[in-house]
SEBAZA-264278 format. One record per residue: z negated, x negated, y negated of N, C-alpha, C in turn. Coordinates in Angstrom, 1 decimal, decimal comma. Layout:
[pt [Z X Y] [Z X Y] [Z X Y]]
...
This chain:
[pt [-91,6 -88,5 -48,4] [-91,8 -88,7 -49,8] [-91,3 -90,0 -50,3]]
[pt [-90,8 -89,9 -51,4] [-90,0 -91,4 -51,7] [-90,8 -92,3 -52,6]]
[pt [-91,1 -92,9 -53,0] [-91,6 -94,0 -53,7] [-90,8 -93,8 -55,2]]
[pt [-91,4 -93,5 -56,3] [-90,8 -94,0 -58,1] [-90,1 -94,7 -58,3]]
[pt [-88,7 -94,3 -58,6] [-88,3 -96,0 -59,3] [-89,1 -96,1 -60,4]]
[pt [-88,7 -97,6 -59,6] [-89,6 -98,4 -61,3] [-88,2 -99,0 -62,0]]
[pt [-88,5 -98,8 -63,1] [-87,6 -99,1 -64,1] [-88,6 -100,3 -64,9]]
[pt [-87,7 -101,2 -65,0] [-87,8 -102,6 -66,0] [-87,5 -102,3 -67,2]]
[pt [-88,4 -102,3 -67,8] [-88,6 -102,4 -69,5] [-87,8 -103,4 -70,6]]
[pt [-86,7 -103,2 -70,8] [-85,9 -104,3 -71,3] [-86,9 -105,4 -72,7]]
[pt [-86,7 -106,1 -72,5] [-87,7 -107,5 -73,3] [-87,1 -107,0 -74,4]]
[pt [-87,3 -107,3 -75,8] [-87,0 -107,7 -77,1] [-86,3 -108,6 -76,8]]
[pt [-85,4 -109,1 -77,4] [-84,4 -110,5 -77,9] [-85,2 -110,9 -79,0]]
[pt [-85,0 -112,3 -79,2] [-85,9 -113,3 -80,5] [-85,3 -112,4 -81,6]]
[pt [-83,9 -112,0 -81,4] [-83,1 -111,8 -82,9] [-83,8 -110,3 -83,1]]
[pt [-84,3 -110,0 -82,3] [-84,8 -107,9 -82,8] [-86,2 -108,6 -83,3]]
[pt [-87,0 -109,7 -83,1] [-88,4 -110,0 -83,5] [-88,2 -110,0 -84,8]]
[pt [-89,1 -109,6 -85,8] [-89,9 -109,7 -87,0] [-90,3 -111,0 -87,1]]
[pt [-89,9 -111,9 -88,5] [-91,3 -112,6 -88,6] [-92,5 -112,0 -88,5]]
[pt [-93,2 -113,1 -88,4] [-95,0 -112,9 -88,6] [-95,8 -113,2 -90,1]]
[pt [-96,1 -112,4 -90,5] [-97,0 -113,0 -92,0] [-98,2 -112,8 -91,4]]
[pt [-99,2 -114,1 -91,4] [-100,4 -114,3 -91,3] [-101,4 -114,4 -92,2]]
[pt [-101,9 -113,1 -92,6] [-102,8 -113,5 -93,7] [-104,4 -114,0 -93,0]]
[pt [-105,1 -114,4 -93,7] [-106,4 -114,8 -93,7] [-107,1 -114,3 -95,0]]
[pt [-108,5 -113,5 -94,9] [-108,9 -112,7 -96,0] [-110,2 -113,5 -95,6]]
[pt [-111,2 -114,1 -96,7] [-112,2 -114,9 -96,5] [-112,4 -113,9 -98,3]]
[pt [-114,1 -113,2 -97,7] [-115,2 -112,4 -98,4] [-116,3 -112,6 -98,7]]
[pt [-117,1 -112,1 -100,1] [-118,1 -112,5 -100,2] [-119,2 -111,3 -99,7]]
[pt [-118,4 -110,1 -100,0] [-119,2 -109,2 -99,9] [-118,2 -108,0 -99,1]]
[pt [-118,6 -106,6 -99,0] [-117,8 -105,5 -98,6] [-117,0 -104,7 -99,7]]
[pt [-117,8 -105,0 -100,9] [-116,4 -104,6 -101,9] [-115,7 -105,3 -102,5]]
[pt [-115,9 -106,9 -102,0] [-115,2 -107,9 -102,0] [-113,6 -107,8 -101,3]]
[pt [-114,2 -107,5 -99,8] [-113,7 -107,5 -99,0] [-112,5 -105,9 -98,9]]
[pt [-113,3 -104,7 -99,3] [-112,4 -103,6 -99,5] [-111,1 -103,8 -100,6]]
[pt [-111,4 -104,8 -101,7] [-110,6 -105,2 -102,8] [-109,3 -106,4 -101,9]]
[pt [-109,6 -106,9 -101,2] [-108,9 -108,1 -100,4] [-108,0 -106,6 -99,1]]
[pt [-108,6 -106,0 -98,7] [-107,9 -104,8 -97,9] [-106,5 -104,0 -98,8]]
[pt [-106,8 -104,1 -99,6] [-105,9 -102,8 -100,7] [-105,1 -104,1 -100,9]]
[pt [-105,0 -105,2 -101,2] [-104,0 -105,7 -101,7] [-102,9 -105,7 -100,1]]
[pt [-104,0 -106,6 -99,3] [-103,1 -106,4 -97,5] [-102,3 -105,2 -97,5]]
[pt [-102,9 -104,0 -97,5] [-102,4 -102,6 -97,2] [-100,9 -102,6 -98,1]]
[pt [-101,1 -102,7 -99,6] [-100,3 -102,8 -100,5] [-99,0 -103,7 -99,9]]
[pt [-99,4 -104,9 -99,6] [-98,4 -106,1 -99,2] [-97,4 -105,6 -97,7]]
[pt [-98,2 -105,1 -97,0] [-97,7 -104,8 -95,5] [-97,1 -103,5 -96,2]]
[pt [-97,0 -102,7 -96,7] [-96,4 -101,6 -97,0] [-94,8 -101,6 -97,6]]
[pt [-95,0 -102,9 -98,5] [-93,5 -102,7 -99,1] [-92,7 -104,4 -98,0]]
[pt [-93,6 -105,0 -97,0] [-92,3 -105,5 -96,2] [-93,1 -105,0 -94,8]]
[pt [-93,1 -104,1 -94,3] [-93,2 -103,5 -93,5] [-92,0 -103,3 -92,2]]
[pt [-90,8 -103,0 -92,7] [-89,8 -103,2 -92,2] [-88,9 -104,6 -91,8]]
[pt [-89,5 -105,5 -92,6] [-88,8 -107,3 -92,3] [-90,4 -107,6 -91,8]]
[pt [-91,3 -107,4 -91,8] [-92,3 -108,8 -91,0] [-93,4 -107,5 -90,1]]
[pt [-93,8 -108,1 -89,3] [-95,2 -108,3 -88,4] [-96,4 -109,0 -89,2]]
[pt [-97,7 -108,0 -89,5] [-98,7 -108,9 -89,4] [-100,0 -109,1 -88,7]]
[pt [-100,4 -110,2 -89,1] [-101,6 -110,6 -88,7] [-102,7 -111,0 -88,9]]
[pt [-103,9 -110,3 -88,9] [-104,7 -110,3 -90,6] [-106,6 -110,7 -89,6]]
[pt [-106,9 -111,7 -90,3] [-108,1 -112,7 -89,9] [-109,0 -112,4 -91,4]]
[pt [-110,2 -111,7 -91,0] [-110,8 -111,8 -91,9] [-112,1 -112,3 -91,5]]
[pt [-113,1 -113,4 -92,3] [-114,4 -114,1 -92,1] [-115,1 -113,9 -93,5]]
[pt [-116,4 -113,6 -93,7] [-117,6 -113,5 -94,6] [-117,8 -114,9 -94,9]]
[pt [-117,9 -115,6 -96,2] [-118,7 -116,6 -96,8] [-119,6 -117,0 -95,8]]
[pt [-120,8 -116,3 -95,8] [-121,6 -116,5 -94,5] [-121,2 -116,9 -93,6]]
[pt [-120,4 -116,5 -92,8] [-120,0 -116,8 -91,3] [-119,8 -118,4 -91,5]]
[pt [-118,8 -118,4 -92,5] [-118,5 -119,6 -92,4] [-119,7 -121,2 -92,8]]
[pt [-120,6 -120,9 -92,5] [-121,9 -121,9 -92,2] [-122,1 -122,1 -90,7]]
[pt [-121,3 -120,8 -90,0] [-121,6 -121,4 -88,5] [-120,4 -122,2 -88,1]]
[pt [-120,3 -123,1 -87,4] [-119,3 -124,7 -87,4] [-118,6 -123,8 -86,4]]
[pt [-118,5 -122,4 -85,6] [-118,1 -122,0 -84,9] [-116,9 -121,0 -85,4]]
[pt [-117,2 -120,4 -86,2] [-116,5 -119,5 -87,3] [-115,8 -120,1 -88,4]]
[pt [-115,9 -121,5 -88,6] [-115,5 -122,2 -89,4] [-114,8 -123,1 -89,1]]
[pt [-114,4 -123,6 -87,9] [-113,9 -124,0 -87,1] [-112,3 -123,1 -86,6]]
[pt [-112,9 -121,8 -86,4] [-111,9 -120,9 -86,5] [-110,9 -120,2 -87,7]]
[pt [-111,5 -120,0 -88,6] [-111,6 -119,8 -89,8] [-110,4 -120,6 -90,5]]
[pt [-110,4 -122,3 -90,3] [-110,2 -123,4 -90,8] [-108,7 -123,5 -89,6]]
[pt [-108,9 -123,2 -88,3] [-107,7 -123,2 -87,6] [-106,9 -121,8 -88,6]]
[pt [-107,0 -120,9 -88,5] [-106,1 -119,6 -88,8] [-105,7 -120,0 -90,6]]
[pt [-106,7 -120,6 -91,2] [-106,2 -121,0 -92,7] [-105,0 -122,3 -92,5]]
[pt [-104,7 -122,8 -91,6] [-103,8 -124,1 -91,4] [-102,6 -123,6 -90,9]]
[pt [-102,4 -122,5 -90,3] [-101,2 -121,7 -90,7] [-101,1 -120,3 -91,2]]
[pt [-101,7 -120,2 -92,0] [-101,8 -118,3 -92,9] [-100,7 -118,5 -94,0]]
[pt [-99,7 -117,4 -94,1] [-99,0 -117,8 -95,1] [-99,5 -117,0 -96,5]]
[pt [-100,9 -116,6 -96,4] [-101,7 -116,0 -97,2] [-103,2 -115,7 -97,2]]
[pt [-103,4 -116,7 -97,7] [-105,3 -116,8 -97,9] [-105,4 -116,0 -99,3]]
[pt [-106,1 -114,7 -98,5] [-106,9 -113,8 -99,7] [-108,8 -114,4 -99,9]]
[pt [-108,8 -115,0 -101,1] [-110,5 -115,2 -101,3] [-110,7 -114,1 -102,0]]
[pt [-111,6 -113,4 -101,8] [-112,0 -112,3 -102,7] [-113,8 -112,4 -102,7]]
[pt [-114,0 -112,3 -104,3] [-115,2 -112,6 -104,5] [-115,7 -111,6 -105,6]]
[pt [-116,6 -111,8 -105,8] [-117,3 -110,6 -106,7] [-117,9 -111,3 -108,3]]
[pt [-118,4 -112,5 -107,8] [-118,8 -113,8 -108,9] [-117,7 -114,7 -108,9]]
[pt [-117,9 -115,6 -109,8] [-116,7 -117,1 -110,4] [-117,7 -118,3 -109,8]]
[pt [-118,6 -118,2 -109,2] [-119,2 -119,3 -108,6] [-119,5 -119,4 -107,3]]
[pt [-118,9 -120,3 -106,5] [-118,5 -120,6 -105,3] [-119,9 -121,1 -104,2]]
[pt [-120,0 -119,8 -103,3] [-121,0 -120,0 -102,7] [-121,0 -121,7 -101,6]]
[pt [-122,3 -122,1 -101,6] [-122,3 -123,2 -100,6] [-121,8 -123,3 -99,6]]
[pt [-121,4 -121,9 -98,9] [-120,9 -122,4 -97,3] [-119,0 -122,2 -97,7]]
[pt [-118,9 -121,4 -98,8] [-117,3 -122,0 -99,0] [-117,0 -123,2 -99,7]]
[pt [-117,6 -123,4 -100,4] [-117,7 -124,8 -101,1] [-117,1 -126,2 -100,0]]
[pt [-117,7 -126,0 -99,1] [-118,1 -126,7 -98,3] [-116,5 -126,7 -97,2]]
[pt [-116,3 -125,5 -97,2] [-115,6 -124,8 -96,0] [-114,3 -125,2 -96,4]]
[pt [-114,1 -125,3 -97,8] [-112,6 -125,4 -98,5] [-112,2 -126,6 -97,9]]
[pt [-112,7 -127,5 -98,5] [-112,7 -129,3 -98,3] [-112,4 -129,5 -96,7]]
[pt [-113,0 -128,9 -95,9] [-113,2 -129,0 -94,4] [-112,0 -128,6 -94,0]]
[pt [-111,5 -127,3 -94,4] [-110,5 -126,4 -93,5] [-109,7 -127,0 -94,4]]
[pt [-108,8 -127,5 -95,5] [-107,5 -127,4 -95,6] [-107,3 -128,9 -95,3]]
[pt [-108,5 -129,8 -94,4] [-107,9 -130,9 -93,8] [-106,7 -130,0 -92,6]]
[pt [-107,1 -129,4 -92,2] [-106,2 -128,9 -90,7] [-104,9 -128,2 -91,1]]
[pt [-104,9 -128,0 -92,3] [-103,4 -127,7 -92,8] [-102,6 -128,3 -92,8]]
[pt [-101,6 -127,5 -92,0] [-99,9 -128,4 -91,4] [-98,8 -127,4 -92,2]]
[pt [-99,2 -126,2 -92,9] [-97,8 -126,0 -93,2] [-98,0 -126,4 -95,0]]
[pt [-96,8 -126,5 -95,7] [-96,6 -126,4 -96,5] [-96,2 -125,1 -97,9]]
[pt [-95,8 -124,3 -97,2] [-95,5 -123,3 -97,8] [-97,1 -122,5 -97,7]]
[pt [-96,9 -121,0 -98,4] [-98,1 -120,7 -98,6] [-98,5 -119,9 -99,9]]
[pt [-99,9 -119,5 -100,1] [-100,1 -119,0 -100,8] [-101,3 -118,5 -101,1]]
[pt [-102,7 -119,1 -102,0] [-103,9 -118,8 -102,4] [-104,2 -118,3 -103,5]]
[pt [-104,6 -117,1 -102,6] [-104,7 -115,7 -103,5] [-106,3 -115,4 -104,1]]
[pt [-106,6 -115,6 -105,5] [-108,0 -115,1 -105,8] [-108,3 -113,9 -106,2]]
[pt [-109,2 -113,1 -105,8] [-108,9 -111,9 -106,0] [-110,5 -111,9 -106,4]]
[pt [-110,5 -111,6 -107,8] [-112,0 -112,2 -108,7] [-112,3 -110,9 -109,5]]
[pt [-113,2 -109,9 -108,8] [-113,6 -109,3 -110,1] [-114,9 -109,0 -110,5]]
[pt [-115,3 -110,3 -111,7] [-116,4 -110,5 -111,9] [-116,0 -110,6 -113,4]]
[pt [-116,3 -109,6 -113,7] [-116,2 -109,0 -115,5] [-117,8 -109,9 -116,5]]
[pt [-118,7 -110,2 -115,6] [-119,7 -110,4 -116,5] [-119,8 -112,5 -116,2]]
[pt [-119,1 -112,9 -115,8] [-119,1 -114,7 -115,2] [-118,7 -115,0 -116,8]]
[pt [-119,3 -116,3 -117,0] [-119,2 -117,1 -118,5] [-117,8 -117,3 -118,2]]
[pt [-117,1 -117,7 -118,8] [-115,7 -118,1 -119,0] [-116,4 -119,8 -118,4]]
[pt [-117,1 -120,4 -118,5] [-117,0 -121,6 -118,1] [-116,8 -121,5 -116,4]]
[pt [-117,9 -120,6 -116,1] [-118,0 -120,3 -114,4] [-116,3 -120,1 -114,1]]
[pt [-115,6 -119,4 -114,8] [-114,0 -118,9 -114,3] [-112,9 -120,2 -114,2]]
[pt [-113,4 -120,9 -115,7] [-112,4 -121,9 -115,5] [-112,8 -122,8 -114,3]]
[pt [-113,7 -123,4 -113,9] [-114,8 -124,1 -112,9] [-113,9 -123,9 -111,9]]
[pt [-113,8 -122,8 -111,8] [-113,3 -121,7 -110,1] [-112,1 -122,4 -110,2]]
[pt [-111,4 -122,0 -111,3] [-110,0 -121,7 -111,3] [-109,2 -123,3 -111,5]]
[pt [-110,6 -123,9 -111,8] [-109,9 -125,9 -111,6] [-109,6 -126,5 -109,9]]
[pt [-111,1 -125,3 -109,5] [-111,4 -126,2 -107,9] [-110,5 -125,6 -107,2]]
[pt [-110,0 -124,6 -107,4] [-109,1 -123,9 -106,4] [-107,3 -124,6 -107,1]]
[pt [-107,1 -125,0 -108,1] [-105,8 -125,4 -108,5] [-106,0 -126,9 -108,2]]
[pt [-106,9 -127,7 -108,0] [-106,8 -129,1 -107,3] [-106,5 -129,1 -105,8]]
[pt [-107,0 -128,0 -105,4] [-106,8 -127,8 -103,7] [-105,6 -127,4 -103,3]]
[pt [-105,4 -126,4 -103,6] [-103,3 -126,0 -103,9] [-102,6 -126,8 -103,8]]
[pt [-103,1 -127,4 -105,5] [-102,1 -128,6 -105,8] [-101,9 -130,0 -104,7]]
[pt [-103,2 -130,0 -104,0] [-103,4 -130,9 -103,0] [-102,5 -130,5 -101,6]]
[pt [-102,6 -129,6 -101,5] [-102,1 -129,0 -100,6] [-100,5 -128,5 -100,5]]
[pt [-100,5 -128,4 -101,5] [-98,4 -127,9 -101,9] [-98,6 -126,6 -101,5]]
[pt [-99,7 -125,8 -101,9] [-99,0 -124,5 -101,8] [-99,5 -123,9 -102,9]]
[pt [-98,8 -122,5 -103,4] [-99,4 -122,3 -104,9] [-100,7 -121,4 -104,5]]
[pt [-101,2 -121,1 -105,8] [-102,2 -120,6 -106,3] [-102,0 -119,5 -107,5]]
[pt [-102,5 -118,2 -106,9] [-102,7 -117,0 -108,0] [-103,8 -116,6 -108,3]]
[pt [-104,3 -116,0 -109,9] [-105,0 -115,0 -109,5] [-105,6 -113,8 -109,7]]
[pt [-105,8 -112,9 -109,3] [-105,4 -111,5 -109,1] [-106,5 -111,2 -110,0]]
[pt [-106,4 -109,9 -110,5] [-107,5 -109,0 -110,8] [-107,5 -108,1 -109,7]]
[pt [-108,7 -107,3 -109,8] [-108,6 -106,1 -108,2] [-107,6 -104,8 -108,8]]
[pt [-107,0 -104,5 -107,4] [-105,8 -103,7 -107,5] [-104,3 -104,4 -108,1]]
[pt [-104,4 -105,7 -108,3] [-103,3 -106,3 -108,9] [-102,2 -107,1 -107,8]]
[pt [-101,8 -106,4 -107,6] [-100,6 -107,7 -105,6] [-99,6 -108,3 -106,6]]
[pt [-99,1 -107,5 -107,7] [-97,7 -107,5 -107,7] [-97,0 -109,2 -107,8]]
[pt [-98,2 -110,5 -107,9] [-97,8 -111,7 -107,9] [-97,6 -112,0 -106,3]]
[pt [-98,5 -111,8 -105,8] [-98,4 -111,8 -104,0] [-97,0 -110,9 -103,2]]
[pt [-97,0 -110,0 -103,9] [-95,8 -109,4 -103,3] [-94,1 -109,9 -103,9]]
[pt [-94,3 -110,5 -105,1] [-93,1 -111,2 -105,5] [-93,0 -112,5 -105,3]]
[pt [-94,4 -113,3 -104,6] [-94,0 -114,3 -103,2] [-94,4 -114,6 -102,6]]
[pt [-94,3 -114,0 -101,6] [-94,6 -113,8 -100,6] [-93,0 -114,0 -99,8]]
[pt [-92,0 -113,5 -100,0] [-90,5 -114,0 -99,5] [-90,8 -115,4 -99,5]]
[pt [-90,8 -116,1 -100,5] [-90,4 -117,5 -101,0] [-91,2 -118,1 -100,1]]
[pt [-92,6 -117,7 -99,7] [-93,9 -118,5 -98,9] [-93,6 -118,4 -97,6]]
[pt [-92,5 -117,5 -96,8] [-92,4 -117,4 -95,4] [-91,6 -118,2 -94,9]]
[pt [-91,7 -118,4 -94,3] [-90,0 -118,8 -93,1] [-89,5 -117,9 -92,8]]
[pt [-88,7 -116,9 -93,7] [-88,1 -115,9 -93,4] [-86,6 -116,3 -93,4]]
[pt [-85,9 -115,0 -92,6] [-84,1 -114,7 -92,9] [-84,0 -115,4 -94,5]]
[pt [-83,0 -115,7 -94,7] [-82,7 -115,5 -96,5] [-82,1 -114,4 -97,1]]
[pt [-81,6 -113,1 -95,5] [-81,2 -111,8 -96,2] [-82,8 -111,1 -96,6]]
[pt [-83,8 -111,6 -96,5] [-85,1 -110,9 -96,3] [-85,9 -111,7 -97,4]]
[pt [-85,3 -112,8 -98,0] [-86,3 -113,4 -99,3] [-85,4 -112,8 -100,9]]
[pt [-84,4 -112,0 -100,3] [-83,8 -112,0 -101,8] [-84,3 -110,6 -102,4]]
């Protein structure tokens, strides 16, 4: 009886690799978080064929444990897509807190902070509030800032090229 060849699995080459798009989805709730899913699904569907992804998602909550937040705060320092998806215009204590903390550890520049807000009944003051703290952080950071209504990508999906280190046959 003879022994199987084994046959060697030939490696990928760098050049057949996909980039990677790393999103991070940070939720308040589960239909916070189903609303932050549908845009991913949406996004991975139309570059599906040019990238790989990689999708980190953490609860407001979580992020009060220095453990989760810690992590949370590593994966937001290179995501080339932070989805916050929230249900209210006023920013819970443990993200409040979490923002300031985690975009110390940000090393890339490019990027992209996605709010995905659908809270139809928030005073207009609560929205602008939101929509100052999160454009000083951006702004602080060099990377832009959108924001979504739910079911709305089509700003995230038109850059999303510009935000990667992709090909340039793959940003046009």
């Amino acid at each position: 009886m003879r022994a199987p060849a084994i046959r060697r699995k030939g490696a990928a080459s760098f050049e057949e690799l996909k980039p990677a798009c790393q999103i991070l989805i940070l939720h308040e709730d589960f239909p916070a978080y189903a609303q932050a899913v549908e845009v991913c699904r949406r996004v991975m569907e139309r570059f599906a064929s040019e990238l790989d992804f990689d999708i980190k998602c953490w609860n407001f909550i979580e992020l009060a444990d220095p453990n989760c937040a810690r992590h949370a705060a590593k994966t937001a320092g290179a995501a080339d897509i932070i989805l916050l998806a929230m249900q209210t215009a006023r920013l819970p204590v443990e993200l409040d807190r979490w923002l300031d903390f985690s975009f110390n550890a940000r090393f890339r520049n490019e990027g992209v902070l996605a709010l995905i807000l659908d809270a139809q009944d928030s005073p207009p003051m609560e929205l602008q509030k939101l929509s100052d703290r999160l454009n000083h952080l951006t702004g602080r950071l060099g990377i832009d800032f959108i924001s979504l209504r739910p079911g709305d990508d089509a700003a995230v999906i038109n850059r999303l090229p510009a935000t990667l280190s992709m090909p340039r046959e793959i940003r046009k």
